[in-house]
C-alpha positions as CSV (number, residue, x, y, z in Angstrom):
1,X,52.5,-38.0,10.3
2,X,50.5,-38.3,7.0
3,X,52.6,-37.6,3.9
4,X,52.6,-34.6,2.0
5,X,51.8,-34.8,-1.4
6,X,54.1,-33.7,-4.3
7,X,52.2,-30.7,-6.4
8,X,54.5,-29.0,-9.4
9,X,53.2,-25.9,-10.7
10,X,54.5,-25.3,-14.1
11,X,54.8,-21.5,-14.8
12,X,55.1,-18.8,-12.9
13,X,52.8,-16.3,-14.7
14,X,49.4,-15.1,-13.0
15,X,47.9,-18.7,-13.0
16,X,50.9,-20.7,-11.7
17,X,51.6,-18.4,-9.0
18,X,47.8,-18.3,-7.9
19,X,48.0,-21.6,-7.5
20,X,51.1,-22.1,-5.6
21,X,50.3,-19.6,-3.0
22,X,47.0,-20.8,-2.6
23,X,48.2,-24.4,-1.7
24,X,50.1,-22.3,0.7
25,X,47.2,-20.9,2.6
26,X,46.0,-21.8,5.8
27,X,48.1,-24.2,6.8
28,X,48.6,-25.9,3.4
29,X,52.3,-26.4,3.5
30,X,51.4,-29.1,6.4
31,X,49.6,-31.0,3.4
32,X,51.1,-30.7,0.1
33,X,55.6,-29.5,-0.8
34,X,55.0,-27.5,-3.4
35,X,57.2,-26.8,-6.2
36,X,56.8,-24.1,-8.9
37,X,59.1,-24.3,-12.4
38,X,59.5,-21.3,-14.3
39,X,61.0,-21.4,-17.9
40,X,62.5,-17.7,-17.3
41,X,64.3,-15.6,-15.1
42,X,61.0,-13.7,-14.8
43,X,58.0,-13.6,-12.9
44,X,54.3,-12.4,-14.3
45,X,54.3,-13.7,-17.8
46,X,52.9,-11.5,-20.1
47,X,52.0,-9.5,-17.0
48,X,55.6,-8.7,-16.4
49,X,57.0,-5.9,-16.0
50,X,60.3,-4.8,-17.8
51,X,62.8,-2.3,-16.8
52,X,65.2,-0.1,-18.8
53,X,67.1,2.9,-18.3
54,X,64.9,3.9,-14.9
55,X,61.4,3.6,-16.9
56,X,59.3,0.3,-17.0
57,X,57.2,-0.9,-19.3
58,X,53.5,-3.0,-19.2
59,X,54.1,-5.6,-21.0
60,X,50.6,-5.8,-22.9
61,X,48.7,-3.5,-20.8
62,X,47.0,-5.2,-17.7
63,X,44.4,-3.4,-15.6
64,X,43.3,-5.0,-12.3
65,X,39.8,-4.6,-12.7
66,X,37.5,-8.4,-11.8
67,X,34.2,-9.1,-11.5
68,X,35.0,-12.0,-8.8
69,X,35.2,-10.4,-5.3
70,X,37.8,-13.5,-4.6
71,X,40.3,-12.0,-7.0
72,X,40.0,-8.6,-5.8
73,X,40.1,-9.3,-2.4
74,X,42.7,-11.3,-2.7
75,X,45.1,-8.3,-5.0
76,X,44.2,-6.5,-2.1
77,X,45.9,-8.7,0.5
78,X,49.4,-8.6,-1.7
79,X,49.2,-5.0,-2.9
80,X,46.9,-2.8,-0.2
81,X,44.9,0.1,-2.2
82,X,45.7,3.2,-1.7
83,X,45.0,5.4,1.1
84,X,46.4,8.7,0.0
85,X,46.2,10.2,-3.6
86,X,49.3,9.5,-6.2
87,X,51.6,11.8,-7.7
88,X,49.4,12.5,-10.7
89,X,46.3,12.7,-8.6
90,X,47.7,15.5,-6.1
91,X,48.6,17.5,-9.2
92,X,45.0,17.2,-10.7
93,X,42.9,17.7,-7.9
94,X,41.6,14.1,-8.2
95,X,41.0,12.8,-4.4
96,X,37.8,10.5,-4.3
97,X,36.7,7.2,-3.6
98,X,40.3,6.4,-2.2
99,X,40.9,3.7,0.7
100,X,40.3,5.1,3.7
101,X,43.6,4.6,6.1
102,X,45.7,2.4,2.7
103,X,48.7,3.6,2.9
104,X,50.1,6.6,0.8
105,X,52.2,6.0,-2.2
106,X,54.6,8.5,-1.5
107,X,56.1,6.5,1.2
108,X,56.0,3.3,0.1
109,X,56.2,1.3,-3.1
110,X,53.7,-1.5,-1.9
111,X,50.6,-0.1,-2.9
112,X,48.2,-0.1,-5.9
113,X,46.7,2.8,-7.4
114,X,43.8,4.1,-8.5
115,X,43.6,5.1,-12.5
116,X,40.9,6.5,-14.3
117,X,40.8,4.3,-17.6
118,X,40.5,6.4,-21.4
119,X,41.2,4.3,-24.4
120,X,40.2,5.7,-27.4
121,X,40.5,4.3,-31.6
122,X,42.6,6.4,-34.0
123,X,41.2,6.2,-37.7
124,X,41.6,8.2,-40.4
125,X,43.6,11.0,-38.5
126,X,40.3,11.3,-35.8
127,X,40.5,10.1,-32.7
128,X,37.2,8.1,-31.5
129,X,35.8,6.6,-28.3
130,X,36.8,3.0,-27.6
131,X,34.7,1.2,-27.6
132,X,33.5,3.1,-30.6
133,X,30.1,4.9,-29.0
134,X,27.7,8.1,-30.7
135,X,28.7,10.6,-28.7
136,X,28.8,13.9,-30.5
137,X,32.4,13.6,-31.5
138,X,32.2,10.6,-33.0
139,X,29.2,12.1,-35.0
140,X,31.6,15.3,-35.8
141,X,34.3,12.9,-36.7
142,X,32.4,10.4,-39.2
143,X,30.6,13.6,-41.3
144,X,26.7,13.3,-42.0
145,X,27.0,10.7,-44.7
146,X,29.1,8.0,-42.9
147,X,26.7,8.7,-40.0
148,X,23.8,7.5,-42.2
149,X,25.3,4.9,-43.8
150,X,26.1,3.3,-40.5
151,X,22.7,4.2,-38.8
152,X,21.0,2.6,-41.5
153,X,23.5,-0.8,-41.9
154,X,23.2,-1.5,-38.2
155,X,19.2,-1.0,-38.4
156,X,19.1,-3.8,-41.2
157,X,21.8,-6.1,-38.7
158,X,18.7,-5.8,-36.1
159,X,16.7,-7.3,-38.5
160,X,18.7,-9.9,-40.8
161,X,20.7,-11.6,-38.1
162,X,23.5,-13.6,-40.1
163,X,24.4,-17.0,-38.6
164,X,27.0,-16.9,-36.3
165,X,29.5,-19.3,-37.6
166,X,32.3,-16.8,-37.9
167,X,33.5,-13.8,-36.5
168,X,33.0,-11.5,-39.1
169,X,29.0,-12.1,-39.2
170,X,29.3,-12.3,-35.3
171,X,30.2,-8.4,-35.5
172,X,28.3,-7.3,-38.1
173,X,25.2,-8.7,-36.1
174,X,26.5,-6.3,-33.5
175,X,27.9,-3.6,-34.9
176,X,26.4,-3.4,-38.5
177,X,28.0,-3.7,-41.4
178,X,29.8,-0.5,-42.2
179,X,31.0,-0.2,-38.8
180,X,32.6,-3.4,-39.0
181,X,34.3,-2.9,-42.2
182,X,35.3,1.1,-40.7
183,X,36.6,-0.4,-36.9
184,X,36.3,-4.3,-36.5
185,X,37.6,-6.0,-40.1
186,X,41.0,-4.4,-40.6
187,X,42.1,-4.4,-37.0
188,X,40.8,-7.8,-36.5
189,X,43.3,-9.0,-39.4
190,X,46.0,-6.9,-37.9
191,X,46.1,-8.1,-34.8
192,X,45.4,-12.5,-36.2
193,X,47.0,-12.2,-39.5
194,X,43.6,-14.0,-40.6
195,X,40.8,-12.2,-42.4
196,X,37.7,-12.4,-39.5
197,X,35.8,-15.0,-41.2
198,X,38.1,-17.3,-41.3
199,X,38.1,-17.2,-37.2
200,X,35.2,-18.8,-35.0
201,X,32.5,-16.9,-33.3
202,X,33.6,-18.3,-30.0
203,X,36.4,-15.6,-30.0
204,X,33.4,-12.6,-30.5
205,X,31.6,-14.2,-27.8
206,X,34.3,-14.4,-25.1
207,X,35.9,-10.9,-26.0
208,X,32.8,-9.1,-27.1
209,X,30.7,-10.5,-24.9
210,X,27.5,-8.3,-24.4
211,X,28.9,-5.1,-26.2
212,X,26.7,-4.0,-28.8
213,X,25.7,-0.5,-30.2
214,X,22.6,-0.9,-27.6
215,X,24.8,-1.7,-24.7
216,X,27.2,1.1,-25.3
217,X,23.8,3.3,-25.4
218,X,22.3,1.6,-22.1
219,X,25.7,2.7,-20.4
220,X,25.5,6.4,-22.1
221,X,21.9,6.9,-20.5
222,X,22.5,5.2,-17.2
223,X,25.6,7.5,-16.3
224,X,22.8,10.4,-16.6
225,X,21.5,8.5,-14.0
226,X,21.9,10.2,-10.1
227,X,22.2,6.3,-8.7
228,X,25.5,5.3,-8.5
229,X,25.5,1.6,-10.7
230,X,27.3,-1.2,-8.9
231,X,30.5,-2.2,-11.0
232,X,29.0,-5.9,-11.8
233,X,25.9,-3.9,-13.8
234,X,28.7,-2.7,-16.2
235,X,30.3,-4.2,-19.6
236,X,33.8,-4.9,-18.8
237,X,35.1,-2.9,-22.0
238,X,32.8,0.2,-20.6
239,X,34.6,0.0,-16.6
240,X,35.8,3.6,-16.6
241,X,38.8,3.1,-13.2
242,X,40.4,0.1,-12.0
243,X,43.1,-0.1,-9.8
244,X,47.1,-0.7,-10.9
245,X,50.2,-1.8,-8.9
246,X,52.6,1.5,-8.4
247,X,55.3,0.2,-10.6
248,X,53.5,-2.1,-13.3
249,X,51.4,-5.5,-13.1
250,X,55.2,-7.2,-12.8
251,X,55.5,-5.8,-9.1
252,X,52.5,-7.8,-7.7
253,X,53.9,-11.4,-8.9
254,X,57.2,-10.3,-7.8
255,X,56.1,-9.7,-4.7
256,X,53.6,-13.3,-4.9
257,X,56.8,-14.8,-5.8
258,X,58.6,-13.2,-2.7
259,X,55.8,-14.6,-0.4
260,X,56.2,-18.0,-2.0
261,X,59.4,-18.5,-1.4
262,X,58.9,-16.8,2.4
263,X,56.5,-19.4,3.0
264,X,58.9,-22.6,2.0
265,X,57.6,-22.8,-1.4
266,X,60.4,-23.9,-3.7
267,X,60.5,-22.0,-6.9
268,X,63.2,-22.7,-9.8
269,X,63.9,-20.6,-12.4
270,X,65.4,-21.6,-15.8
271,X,63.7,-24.8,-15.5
272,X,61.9,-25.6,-18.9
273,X,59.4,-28.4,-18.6
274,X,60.6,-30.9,-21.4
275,X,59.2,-34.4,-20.2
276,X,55.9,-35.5,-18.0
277,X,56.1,-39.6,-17.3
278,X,52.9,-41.4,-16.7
279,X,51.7,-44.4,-14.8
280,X,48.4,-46.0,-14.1
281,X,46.8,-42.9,-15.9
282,X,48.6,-40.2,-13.8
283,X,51.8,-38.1,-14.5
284,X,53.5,-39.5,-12.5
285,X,56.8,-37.2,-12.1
286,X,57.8,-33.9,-14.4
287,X,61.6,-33.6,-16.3
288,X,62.9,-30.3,-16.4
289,X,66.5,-28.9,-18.0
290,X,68.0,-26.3,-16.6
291,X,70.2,-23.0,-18.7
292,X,73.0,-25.9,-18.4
293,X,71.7,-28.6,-19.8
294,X,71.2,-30.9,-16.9
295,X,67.4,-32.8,-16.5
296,X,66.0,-33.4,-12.9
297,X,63.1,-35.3,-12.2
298,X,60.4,-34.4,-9.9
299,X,57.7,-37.1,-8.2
300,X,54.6,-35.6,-8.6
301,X,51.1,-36.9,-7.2
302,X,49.6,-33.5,-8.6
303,X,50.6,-31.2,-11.6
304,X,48.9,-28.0,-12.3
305,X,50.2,-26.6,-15.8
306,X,50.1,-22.8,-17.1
307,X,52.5,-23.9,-20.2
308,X,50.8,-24.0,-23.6
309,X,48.8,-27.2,-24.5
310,X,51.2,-27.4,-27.5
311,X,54.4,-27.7,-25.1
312,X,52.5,-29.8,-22.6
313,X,51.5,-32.4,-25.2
314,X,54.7,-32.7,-26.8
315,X,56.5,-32.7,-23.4
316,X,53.7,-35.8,-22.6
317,X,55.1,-37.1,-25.7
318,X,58.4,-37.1,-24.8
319,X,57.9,-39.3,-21.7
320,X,58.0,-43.6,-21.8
321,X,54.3,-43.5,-22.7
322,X,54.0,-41.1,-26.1
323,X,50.7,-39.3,-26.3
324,X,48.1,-40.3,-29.0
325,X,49.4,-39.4,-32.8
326,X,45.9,-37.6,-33.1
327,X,46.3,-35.7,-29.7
328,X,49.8,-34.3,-30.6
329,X,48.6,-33.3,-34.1
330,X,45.7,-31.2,-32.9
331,X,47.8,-30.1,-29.7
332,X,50.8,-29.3,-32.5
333,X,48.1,-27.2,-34.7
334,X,46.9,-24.9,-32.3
335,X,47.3,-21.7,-33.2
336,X,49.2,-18.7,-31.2
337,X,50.0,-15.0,-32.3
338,X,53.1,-13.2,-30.7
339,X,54.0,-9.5,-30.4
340,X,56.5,-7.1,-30.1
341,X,56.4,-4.0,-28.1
342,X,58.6,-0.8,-28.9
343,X,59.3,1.7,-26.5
344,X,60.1,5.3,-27.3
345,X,60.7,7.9,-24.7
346,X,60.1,11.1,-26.7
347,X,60.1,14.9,-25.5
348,X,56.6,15.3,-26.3
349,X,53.3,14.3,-28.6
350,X,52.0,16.2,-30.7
351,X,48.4,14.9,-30.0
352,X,47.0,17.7,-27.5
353,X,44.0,17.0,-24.6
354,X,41.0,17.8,-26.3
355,X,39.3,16.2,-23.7
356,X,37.5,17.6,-20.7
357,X,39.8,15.2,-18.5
358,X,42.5,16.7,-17.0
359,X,46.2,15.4,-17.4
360,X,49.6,16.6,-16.9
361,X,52.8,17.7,-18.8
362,X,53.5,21.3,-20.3
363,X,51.4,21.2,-22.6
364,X,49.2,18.3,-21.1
365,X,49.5,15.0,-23.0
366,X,46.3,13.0,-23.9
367,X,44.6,11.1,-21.2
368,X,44.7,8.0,-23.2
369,X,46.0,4.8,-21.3
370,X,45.5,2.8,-25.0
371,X,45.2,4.2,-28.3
372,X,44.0,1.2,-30.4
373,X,44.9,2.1,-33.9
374,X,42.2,0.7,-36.4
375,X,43.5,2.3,-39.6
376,X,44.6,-0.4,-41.7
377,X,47.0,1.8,-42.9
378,X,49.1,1.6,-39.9
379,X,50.9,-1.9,-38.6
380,X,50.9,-1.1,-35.4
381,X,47.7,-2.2,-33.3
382,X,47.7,-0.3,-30.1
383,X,49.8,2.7,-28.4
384,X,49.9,2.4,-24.5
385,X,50.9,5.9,-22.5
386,X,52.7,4.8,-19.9
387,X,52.5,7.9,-17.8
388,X,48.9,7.0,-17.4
389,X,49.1,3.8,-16.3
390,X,51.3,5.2,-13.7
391,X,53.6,8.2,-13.5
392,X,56.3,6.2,-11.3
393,X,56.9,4.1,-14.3
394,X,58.7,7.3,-16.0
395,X,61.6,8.5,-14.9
396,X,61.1,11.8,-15.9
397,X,57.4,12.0,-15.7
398,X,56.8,16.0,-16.2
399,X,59.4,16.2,-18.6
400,X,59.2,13.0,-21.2
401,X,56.6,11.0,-22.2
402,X,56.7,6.9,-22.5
403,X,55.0,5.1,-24.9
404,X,54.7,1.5,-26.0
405,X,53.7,0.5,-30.0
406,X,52.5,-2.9,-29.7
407,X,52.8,-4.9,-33.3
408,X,51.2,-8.1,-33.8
409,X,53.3,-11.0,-35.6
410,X,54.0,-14.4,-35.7
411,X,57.3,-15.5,-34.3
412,X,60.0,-15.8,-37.2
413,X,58.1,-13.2,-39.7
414,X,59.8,-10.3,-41.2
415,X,58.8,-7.8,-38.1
416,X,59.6,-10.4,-35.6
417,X,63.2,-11.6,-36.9
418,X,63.6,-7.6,-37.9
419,X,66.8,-6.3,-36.1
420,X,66.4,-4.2,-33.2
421,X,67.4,-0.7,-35.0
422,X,65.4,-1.0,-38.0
423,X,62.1,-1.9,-36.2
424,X,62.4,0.9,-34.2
425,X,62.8,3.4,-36.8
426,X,60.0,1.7,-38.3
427,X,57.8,2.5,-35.2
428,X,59.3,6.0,-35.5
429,X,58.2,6.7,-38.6
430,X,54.6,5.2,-38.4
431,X,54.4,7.5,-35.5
432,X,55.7,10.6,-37.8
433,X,53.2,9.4,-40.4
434,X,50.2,9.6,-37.6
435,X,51.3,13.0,-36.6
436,X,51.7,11.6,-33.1
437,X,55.6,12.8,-33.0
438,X,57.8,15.2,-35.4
439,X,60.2,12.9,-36.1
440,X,63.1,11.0,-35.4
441,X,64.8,14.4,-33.8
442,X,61.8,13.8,-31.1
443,X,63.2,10.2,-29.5
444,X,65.4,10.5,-26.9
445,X,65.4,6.6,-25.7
446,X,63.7,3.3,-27.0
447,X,63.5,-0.6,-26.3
448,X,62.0,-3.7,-27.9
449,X,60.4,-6.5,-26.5
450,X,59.5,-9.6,-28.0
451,X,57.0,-11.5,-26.5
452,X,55.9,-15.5,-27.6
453,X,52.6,-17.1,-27.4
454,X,50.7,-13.6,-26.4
455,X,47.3,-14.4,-28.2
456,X,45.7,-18.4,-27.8
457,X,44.4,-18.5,-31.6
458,X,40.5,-19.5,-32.4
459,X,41.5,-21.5,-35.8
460,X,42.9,-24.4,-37.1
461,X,43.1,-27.4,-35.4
462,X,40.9,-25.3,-32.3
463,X,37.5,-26.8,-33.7
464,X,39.0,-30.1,-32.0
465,X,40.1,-28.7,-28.7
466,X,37.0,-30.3,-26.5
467,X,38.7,-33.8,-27.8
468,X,42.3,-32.6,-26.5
469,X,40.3,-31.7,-23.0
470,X,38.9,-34.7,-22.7
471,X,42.5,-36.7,-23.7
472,X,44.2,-34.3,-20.6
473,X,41.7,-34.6,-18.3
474,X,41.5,-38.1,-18.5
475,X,45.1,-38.0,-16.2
476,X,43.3,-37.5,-13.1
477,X,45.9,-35.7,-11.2
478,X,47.1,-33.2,-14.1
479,X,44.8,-29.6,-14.1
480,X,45.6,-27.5,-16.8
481,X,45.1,-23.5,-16.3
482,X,45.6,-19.8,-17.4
483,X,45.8,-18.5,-20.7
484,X,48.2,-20.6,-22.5
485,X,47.6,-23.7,-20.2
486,X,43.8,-23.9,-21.3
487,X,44.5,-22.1,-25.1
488,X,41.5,-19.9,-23.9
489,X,41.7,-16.1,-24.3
490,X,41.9,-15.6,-20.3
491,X,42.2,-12.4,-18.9
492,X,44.6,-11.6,-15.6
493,X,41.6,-12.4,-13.4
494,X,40.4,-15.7,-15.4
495,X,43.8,-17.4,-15.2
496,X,44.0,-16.5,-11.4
497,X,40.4,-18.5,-11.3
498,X,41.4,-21.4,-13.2
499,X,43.9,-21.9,-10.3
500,X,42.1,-21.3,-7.7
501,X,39.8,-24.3,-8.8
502,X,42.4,-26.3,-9.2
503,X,43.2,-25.9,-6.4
504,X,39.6,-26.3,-4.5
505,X,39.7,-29.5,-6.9
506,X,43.0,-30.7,-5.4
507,X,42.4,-29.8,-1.4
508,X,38.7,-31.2,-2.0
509,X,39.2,-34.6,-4.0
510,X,36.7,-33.4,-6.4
511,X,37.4,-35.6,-9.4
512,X,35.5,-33.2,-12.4
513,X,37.7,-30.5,-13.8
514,X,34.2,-28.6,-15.5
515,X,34.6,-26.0,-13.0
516,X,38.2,-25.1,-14.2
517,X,37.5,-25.4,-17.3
518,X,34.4,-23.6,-17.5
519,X,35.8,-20.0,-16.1
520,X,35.7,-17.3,-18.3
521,X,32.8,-18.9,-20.6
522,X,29.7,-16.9,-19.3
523,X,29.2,-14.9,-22.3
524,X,28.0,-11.8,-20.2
525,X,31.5,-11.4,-19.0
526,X,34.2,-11.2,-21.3
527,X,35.9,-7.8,-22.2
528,X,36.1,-6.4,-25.9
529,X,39.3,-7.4,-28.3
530,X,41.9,-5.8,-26.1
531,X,44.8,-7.8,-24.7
532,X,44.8,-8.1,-20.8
């Protein structure tokens, strides 16, 4: 009998996971012992899900939602959609384009739902569309002068394009001047603690991707439009439902993780990656400490990493063969931005539906699944409605409501290194300041979450990252994926691709990594600023 071959997956977010179930598939347990090393006691990464006090939070917001018929099909195969309307759905009458013969989520937990996505800017006390659009309310919101100014500073961005070597002219080509310096500039700084020119265009062009003041008005006209528009003719920023485990992103890896481990797939927790050994060009085994302190080595023939390129680097570093003082310099100067989500379980908002969309509570709460806050006289970037997302994340979905301020810091600033208690009251009284709650007397539960390495930064050392490819990929059996594991602003679906070529790579002998490396580059992709 052949040999199987040793693969490690390090990380057991989205990208890891994919990977290790798909060596799993059709019989690929007979080839390859598969081992997966996670750093936590958790599964999902930033697509976790965290529990407390009977209500779970998103850890970011992550809405399942691909242009790639593999990854769809393939959430469909660990979560089924469902069959029956949910909870919220029943209550508003809203029963269409549901699975026929899924199962109902009543009576069972294993399903994935079917949400209708509003996400919507607040500025200046109004609240506009997102992404910003000129409907009629935005018109009503802006007054007739601000309207003009804008028309006439996006018709002179039609015809003095800027050059593209930074962000902030990336938007402005888009968007115009004053609406960049109303919706784009101060957010932008918010959420990179960098001033948008300072930043490279190549972030626009895989977040932004095609939206522009024309595409938002192509998709305005063409839901006039009788024909129903297949969902690859749409922006991703502009997809208006997408489908969402029952109880948050966190229950599909769980339940990946489950299957792994079913399967034979061994998968350690609290096993941080701290050394990779090399010989004739490979890695040739991986050294990982547990919560104890002990190191174990692993013989590897393939690795396939999700941990950032700054921790792989310095973990290559750390073996008998030291990386390259100029690799570990530019893989040491990459940049990353963290957050820190608050949650506050309050009694009520004071924000009321002004929407035509239905929504529940007495009186109704806002539709909203994000509210991305874009006054830069606010430090909190985006306010997720958890009840939206899914009422089963609430305990007490018709009598509370849940929401998550996300802030945007560095790890070991002021608001990151803030004590629990004080930041909280700090979200409290931003909240009081927006009118969103009363005050402090309106709180009846909160929880903070700090989470590292959220946002792979497009500055610093960056401009040098096709050398540090080149220097990885020149270990032929090392394949690095996902978000942090290619320092690429992947979404959900992107990291699960990466893997999935890895993985093709691996089963097939194909010796080029361009194809895992190139997903999530087609500029006609990419979905607008938000975190996914």
């Amino acid at each position: 009998m052949e040999k199987k071959q040793s693969v490690v997956v390090i990380g057991g977010g989205p990208a890891g996971l994919t990977a290790a179930w798909e060596l799993a598939r059709d019989g690929g347990l007979e080839r390859y012992d598969v081992t997966v090393l996670e750093e936590t006691a958790e599964f999902g990464g930033i697509s976790r899900t965290v529990r407390h006090n009977g209500n779970r939070m998103d850890i970011g917001g992550h809405r399942f939602f691909s242009k790639d018929d593999r990854i769809m099909d393939w959430w469909k195969e660990v979560l089924p959609l469902q069959g029956a309307p949910s909870y919220d759905d029943r209550k508003l009458g809203r029963h269409h384009d549901l699975e026929p013969g899924g199962p109902d989520p009543e009576k069972t937990d294993k399903v994935m739902l079917k949400r209708h996505r509003v996400s919507r800017i607040f500025w200046n006390h109004h609240m506009f569309d997102y992404p910003i659009s000129l409907s009629m309310n935005t018109l009503r919101a802006l007054g007739f002068r601000l309207t003009m100014v804008a028309g006439f500073s996006y018709l002179k961005s039609i015809f003095h394009k800027l050059p593209e070597d930074n962000l902030e002219n990336f938007y402005i080509n888009r968007f115009g001047r004053k609406l960049y310096s109303m919706f784009f500039e101060g957010y932008t700084e918010k959420l990179w603690g960098r001033h948008p020119r300072e930043i490279s265009a190549d972030w626009g062009a895989q977040r932004v991707k095609g939206l522009s003041i024309i595409a938002v008005l192509k998709n305005a006209f063409a839901k006039l439009l009788p024909k129903k528009r297949d969902s690859r003719e749409v922006e991703t920023s502009l997809i208006e439902e997408f489908w969402y485990p029952k109880l948050g992103p966190g229950q599909l890896w769980e339940t990946v993780e489950g299957n792994c481990v079913e399967a034979g797939i061994t998968v350690l927790t609290d096993a941080r990656v701290v050394a990779l050994n090399q010989s004739d060009g490979r890695i040739s085994s991986v050294v990982y400490r547990d919560s104890s302190g002990a190191e174990t080595t692993i013989e590897a023939d393939q690795v396939i990493s999700s941990m950032p390129l700054k921790d792989l680097v310095n973990a290559i570093d750390e073996s008998d063969t030291p990386a390259p003082r100029d690799m570990t310099m530019v893989a040491n100067g990459l940049p990353y931005r963290d957050f820190v989500t608050i949650g506050l379980l309050v009694k009520h908002l004071r924000l009321r539906n002004t929407t035509d969309i239905p929504t529940l509570g007495d009186p109704p709460i806002v539709p909203d699944c994000w509210i991305y806050v874009q006054d830069p006289g606010y430090k909190v970037g985006r306010i997720q409605v958890f009840n939206n997302w899914s009422p089963y994340l609430v305990k007490d979905v018709d009598g509370t409501v849940w929401i998550g301020l996300e802030y945007f810091c560095d790890e070991g600033d002021d608001f990151w290194t803030m004590g629990d208690e004080d930041a909280t009251a700090f979200a409290i009284r931003e909240l009081t300041k927006m009118r969103i709650i009363n005050g402090p007397q309106d709180v009846l539960d909160s929880h903070r979450e700090r989470v590292k390495k959220a946002y792979p930064a497009y500055f610093d050392t960056y401009a040098r990252m096709p050398e540090l490819v080149r220097y990885l990929d020149s270990f032929g059996n090392l394949y690095c994926v996902g978000r942090n594991g290619q320092h690429h602003y992947n979404n959900q679906d992107h990291s699960m691709a990466t893997a999935m070529e890895a993985v093709k790579n691996i089963r097939t002998g194909e010796t080029s990594k361009d194809n895992v490396w190139s997903v999530n580059t087609e500029k006609s992709y990419h979905e607008e600023k938000a975190a996914d």
